[in-house]
KOLZABA-437215 format. One record per residue (C-alpha): residue in one letter; residue number from 1; y, z, x. Coordinates in pm, whole numbers, padded with zeros to 5 digits, always signed. Example, Ala and Ser with C-alpha at 12.3 -4.5 7.8 and 13.67 -1.06 7.14 Angstrom:
residues 2
+--------+-----+--------+--------+--------+
: residu : num :  north :     up :   east :
+--------+-----+--------+--------+--------+
:      a :   1 : -00450 : +00780 : +01230 :
:      s :   2 : -00106 : +00714 : +01367 :
+--------+-----+--------+--------+--------+
end
This chain:
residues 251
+--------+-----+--------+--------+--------+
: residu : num :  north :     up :   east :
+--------+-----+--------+--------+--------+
:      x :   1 : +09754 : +09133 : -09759 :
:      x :   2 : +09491 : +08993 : -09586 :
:      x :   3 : +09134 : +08868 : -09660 :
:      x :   4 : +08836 : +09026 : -09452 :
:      x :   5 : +08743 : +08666 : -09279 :
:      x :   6 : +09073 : +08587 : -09146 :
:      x :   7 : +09062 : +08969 : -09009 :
:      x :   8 : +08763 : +08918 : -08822 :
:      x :   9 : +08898 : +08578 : -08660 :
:      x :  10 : +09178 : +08720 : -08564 :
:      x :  11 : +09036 : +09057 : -08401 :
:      x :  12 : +08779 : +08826 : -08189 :
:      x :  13 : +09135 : +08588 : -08097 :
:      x :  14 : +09248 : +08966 : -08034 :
:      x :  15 : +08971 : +09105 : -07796 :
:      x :  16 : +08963 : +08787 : -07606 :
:      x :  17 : +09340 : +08788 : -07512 :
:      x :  18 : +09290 : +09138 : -07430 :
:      x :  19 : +09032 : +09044 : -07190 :
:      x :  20 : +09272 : +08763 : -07091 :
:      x :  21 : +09575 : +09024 : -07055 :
:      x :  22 : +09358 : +09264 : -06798 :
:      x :  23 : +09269 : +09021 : -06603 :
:      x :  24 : +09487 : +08808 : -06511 :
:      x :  25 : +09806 : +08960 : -06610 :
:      x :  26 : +09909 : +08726 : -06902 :
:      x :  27 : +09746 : +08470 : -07167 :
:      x :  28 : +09754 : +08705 : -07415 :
:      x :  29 : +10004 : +08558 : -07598 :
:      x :  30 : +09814 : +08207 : -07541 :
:      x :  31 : +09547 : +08352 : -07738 :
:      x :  32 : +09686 : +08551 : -08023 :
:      x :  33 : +09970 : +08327 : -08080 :
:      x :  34 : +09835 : +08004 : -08228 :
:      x :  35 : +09557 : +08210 : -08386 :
:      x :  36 : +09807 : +08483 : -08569 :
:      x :  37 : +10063 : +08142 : -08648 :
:      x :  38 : +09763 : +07955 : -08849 :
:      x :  39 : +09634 : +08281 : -09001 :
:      x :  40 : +09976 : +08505 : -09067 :
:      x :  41 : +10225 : +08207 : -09078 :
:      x :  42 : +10452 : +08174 : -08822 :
:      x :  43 : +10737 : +08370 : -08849 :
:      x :  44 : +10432 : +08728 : -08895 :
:      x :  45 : +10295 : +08545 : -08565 :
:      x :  46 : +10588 : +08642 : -08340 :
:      x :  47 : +10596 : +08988 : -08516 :
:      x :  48 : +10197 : +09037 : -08493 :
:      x :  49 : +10178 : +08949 : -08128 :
:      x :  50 : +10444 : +09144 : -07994 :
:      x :  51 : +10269 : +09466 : -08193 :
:      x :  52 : +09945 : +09401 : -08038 :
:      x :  53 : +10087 : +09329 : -07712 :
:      x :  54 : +10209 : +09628 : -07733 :
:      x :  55 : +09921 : +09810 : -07782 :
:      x :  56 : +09704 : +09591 : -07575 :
:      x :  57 : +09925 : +09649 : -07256 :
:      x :  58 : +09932 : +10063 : -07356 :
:      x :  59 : +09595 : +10080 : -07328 :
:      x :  60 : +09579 : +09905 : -07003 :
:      x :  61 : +09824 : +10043 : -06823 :
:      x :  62 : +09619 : +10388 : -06757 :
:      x :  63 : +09357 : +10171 : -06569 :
:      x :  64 : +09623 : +09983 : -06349 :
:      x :  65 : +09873 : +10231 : -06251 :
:      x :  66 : +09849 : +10266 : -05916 :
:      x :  67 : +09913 : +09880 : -05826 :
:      x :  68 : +10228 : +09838 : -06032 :
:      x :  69 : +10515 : +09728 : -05842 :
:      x :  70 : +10832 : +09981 : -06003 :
:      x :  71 : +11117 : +09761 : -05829 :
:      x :  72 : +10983 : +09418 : -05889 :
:      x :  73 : +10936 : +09541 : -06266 :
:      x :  74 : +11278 : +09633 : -06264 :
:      x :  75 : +11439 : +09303 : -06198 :
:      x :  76 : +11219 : +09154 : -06375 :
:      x :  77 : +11160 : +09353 : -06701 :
:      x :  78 : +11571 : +09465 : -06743 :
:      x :  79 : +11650 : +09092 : -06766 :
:      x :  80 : +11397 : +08991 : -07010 :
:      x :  81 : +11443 : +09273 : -07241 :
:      x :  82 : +11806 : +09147 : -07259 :
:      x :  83 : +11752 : +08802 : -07274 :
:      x :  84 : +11523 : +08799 : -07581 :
:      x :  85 : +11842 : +08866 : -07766 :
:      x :  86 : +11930 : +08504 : -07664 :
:      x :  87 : +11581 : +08383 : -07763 :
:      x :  88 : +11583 : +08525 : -08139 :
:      x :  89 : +11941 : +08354 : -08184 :
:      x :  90 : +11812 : +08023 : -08054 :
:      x :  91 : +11525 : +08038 : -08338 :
:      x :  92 : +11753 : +08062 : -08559 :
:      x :  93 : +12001 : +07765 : -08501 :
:      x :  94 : +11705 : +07517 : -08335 :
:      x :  95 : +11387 : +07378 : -08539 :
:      x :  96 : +11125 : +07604 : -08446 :
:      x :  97 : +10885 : +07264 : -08381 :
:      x :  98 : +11176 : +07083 : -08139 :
:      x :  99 : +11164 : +07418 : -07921 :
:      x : 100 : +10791 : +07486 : -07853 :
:      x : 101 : +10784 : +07110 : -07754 :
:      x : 102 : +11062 : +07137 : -07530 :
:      x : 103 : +10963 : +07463 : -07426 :
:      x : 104 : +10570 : +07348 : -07350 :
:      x : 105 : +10695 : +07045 : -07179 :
:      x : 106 : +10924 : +07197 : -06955 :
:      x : 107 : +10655 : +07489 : -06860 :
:      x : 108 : +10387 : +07243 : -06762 :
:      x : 109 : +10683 : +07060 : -06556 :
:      x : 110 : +10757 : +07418 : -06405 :
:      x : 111 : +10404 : +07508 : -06336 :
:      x : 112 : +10308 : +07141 : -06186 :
:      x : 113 : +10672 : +07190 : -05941 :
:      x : 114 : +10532 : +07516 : -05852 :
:      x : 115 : +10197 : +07408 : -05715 :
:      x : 116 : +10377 : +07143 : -05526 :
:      x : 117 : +10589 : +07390 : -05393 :
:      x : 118 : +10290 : +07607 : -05298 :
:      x : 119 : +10193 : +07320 : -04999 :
:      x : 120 : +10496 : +07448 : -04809 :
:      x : 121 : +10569 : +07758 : -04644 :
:      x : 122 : +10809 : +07840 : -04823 :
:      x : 123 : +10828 : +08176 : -05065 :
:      x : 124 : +11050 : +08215 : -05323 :
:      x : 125 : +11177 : +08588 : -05438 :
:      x : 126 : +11499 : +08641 : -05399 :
:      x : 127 : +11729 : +08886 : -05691 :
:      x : 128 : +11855 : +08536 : -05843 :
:      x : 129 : +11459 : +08403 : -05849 :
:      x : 130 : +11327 : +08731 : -06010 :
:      x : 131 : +11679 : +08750 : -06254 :
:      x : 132 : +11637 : +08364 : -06333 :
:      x : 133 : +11252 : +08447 : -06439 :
:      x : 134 : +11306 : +08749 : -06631 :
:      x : 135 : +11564 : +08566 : -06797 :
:      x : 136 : +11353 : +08298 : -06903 :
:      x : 137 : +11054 : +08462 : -06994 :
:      x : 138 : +11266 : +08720 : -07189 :
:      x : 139 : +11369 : +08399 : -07430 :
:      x : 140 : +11084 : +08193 : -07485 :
:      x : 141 : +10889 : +08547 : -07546 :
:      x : 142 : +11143 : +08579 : -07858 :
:      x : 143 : +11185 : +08237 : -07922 :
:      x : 144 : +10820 : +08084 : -07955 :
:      x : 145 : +10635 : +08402 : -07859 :
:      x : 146 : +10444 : +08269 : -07569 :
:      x : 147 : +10658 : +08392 : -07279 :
:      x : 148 : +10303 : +08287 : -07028 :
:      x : 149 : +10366 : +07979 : -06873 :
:      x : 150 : +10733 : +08101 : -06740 :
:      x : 151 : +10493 : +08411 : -06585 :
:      x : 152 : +10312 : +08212 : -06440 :
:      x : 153 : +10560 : +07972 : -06237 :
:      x : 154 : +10729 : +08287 : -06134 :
:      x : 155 : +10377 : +08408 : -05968 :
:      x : 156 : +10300 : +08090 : -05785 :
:      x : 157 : +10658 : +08048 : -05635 :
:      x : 158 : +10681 : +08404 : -05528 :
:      x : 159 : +10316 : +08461 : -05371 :
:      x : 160 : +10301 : +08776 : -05530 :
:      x : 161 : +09941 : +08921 : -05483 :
:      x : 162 : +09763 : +08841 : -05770 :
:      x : 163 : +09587 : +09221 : -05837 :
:      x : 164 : +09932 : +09317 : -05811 :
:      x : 165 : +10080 : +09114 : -06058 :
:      x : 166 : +09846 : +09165 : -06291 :
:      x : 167 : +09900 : +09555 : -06284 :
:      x : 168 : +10293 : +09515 : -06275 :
:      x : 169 : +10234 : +09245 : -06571 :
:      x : 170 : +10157 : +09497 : -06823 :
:      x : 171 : +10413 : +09758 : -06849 :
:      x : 172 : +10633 : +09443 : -06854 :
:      x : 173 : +10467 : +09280 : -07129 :
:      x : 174 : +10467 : +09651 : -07311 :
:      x : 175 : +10876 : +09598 : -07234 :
:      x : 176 : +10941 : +09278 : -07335 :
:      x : 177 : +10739 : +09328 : -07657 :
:      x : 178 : +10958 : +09633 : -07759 :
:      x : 179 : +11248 : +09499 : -07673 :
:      x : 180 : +11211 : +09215 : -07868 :
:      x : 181 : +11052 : +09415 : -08199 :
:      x : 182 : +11348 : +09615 : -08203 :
:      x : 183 : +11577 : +09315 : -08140 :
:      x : 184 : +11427 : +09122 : -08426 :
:      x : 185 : +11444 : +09409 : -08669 :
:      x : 186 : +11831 : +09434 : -08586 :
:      x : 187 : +11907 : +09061 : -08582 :
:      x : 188 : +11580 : +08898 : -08826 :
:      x : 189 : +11452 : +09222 : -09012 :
:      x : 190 : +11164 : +09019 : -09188 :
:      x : 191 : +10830 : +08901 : -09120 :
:      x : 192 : +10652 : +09195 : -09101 :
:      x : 193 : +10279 : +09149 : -09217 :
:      x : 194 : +10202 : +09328 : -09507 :
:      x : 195 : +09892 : +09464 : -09440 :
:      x : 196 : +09680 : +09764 : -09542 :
:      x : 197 : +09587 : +10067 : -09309 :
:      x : 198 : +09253 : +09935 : -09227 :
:      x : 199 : +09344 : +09625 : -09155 :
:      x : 200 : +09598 : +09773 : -08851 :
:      x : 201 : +09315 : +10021 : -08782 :
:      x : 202 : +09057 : +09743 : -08713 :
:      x : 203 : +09323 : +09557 : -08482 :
:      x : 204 : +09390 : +09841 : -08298 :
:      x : 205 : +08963 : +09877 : -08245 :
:      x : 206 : +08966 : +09530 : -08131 :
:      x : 207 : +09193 : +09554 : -07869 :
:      x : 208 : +09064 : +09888 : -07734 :
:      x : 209 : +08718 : +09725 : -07696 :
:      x : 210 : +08871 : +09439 : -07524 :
:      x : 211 : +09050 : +09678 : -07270 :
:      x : 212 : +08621 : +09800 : -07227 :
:      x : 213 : +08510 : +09444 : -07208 :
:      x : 214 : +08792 : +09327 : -06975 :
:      x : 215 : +08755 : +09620 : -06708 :
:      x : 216 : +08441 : +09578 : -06549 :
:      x : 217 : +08523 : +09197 : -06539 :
:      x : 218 : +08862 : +09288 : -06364 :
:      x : 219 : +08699 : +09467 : -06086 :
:      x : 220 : +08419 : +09262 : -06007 :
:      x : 221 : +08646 : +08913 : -06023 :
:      x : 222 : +08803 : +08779 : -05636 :
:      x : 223 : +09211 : +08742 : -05600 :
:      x : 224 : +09136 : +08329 : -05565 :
:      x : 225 : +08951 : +08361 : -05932 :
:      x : 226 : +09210 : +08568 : -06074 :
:      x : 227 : +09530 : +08303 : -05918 :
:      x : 228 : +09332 : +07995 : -06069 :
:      x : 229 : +09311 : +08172 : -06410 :
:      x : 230 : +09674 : +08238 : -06345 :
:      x : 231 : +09731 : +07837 : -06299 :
:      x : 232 : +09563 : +07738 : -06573 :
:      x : 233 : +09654 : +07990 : -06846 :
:      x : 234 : +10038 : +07877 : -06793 :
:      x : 235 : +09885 : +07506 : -06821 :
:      x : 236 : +09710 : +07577 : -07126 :
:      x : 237 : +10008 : +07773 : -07273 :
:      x : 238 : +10244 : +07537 : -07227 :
:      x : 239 : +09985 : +07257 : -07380 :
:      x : 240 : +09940 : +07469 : -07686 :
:      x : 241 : +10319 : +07543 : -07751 :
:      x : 242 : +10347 : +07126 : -07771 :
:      x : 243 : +10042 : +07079 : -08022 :
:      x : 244 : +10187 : +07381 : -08267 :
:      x : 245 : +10492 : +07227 : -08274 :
:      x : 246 : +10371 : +06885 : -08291 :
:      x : 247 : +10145 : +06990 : -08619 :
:      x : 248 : +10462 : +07133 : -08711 :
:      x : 249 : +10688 : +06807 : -08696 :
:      x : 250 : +10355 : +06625 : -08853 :
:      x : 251 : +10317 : +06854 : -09154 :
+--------+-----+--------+--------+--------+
end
């Protein structure tokens, strides 16, 4: 059950990462995760946020269809879906705490690498990069549920046109989400919030008024604006996955 106040946080934390999500392909986990983890508890986070990814994504996808790239999805998307079975093992046998400190350490090491890498000429895409990234996202997506800051890295070191990536980014996310429901309810059937119709019903609202909100803002915003939000959403992310799991260690 939950409260009417704690609903209403978390469909504003909802409509934002939306926005978030359209935009610039990714944060929405950034947004929703922290938010759903103090409100739902941790273990209903991961759950909640790969639901409303899910729907989040689905309603974007109509609006974007035309600039997804189908064979970079591919070699992306295939290996994440299968890697998030790693992830939800790895939460089970490592402190949940120890691994979103790790995991936001390493990311803002892996973004930081990848700007510095940006100064050359040098592009990197090859089948290993894109396998290596899909990989990776795929288990910190099941793992910590914030999959962003590995997105991100991948982006900067591969060039990829930032419209582009943002279109491609959400039938991925509505992959990776459904791969790892599914996997979670095979390997960790619990955590499931156990909320009442309405409560689903007004998340569901939320998010379609973010897709509203986030449209016009989409459209209107230039490729350098949408590659710095890029930057520093997978800063942010990895920054946040360190505090939770510092407050974590600390409590």
């Amino acid at each position: 059950m939950i409260d009417a106040l704690p609903l209403a946080v978390l469909c504003v934390a909802l409509l934002v990462a939306t926005v978030s999500q359209r935009v610039a392909g990714m944060g929405f986990g950034l947004v929703m995760g922290p938010t759903a983890a103090l409100l739902v508890g941790p273990i209903a986070a991961v759950v909640l946020v790969n639901v409303t990814a899910i729907v989040a994504c689905g309603l974007i996808l109509p609006r974007v269809w035309r600039g997804i790239d189908w064979r970079r999805l591919a070699w992306i998307g295939i290996p994440a879906a299968i890697a998030s079975i790693g992830g939800l093992l790895l939460a089970r046998v490592v402190s949940a705490d120890l691994l979103r400190i790790a995991v936001g350490a390493v990311a803002i090491l892996g973004v930081v690498l990848a700007l510095a890498f940006t100064r050359t000429e040098h592009r990197l895409d090859g089948p290993v990069t894109r396998l290596v990234a899909g990989s990776t996202i795929g288990v910190l997506n099941a793992s910590v549920a914030v999959g962003a800051p590995a997105v991100g890295v991948y982006q900067i070191v591969s060039r990829w046109e930032p419209r582009a990536f943002a279109a491609t980014m959400q039938p991925f996310w509505v992959l990776v989400s459904a791969s790892t429901l599914l996997e979670r309810q095979l390997l960790v059937p619990r955590g499931w919030p156990e909320w009442p119709w309405w409560a689903w019903l007004a998340v569901v609202v939320a998010t379609a008024a973010g897709t509203l909100v986030a449209e016009p803002i989409a459209r209107r915003l230039p490729a350098r604006a949408v590659r710095i939000a890029i930057v520093v959403l997978s800063i942010l992310g990895g920054g946040a996955v360190i505090v939770a799991g510092a407050i974590g260690l600390a409590g």
